[in-house]
C-alpha positions, 0 to 999 in steps of 0.5 A: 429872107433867108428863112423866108426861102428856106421854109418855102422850099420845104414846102415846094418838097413837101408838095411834090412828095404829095403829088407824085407819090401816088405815081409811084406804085408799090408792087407786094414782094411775095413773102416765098417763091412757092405761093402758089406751089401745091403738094398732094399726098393720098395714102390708100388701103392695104390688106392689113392695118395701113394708114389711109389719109390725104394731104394737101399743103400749098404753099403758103403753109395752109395744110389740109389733112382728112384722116380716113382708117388707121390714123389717130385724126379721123376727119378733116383737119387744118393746120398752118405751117410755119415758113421754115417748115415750109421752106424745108419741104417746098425746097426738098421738092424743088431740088429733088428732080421730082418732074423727072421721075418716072409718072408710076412705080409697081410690080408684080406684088400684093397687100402693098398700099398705094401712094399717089403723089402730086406737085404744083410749081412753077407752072409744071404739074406731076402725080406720081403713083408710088405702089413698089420700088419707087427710088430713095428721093421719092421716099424720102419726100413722101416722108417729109410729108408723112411727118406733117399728117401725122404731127398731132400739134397746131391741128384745128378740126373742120 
C-alpha cells in the first residue's frame, strides 16, 4: 500500500512539473551589459602619409573595418572579437566620462588628420571630432581602438 502511494504521488509531481512548466517562462540574461553598445571611429586624411580607415565594433565583438589609403588591409574587413576584448574596450569607454567631452577639439593648424569618434550606450549617443589637442582620456581610447584596426589577426575579407 505504501508503495502503491508512493508511486502515485511521483507521478502527481511528475504531472505538475509537466503542467506548470510552461507557465514558468525563461527570460535570456544578456551575456554583457554592452549588447547593444556601438563604437565609431573614422580616421581622415592629412597632407602626408596618415592611415585613412573607419571602424565600428558593437557590442557584441562583431568588428567592421574598411581600409581606404595608408593601411596594410585595404577594403573591408570583419572580425569577431573575443568577451575580454570586448570587456576591455566597452569598460574604458564607459568609465571614461566620454559623454562629458567637449562634441570637438581644434585649432589653428594644418596637415593634421581628422579623428571623429562616436559612442552608442545606454541610450546616450556622442560623436567627438578630435583635430588638435583633444585631452589625454580621449587619446587613450582613440588607441584602444587603433589597436584593433590594425591587429592583422582573425580578419575575414567581405
Amino acid at each position: 500500500m505504501l508503495r502503491a502511494m508512493s508511486i502515485i504521488l511521483f507521478h502527481l509531481g511528475f504531472l505538475s512539473l509537466l503542467i506548470l512548466s510552461p507557465a514558468c517562462k525563461m527570460h535570456p540574461v544578456s551575456s554583457n551589459s554592452f549588447d547593444s553598445s556601438v563604437i565609431i571611429m573614422e580616421k581622415t586624411e592629412c597632407y602626408g602619409y596618415c592611415p585613412v580607415y573607419s571602424i565600428t565594433i558593437d557590442g557584441t565583438g562583431k568588428v567592421i573595418y574598411e581600409g581606404k589609403k595608408h593601411v596594410k588591409k585595404v577594403g573591408k574587413f570583419e572580425r569577431q572579437l573575443s568577451g575580454k576584448e570586448i570587456s576591455t574596450i566597452f569598460s574604458a569607454f564607459e568609465h571614461s566620462d566620454f559623454f562629458k567631452l567637449q562634441n570637438e577639439y581644434t585649432a589653428g593648424v594644418s596637415d593634421m588628420p581628422t579623428v571623429y569618434v562616436t559612442f552608442e550606450h545606454q541610450g546616450q549617443k556622442k560623436k567627438i571630432t578630435d583635430y588638435y589637442g583633444a585631452p589625454e582620456s580621449l587619446k587613450k581610447l582613440e588607441e584602444l581602438v587603433e589597436k584593433v584596426a590594425l591587429s592583422e589577426e582573425g580578419w575575414k575579407q567581405l
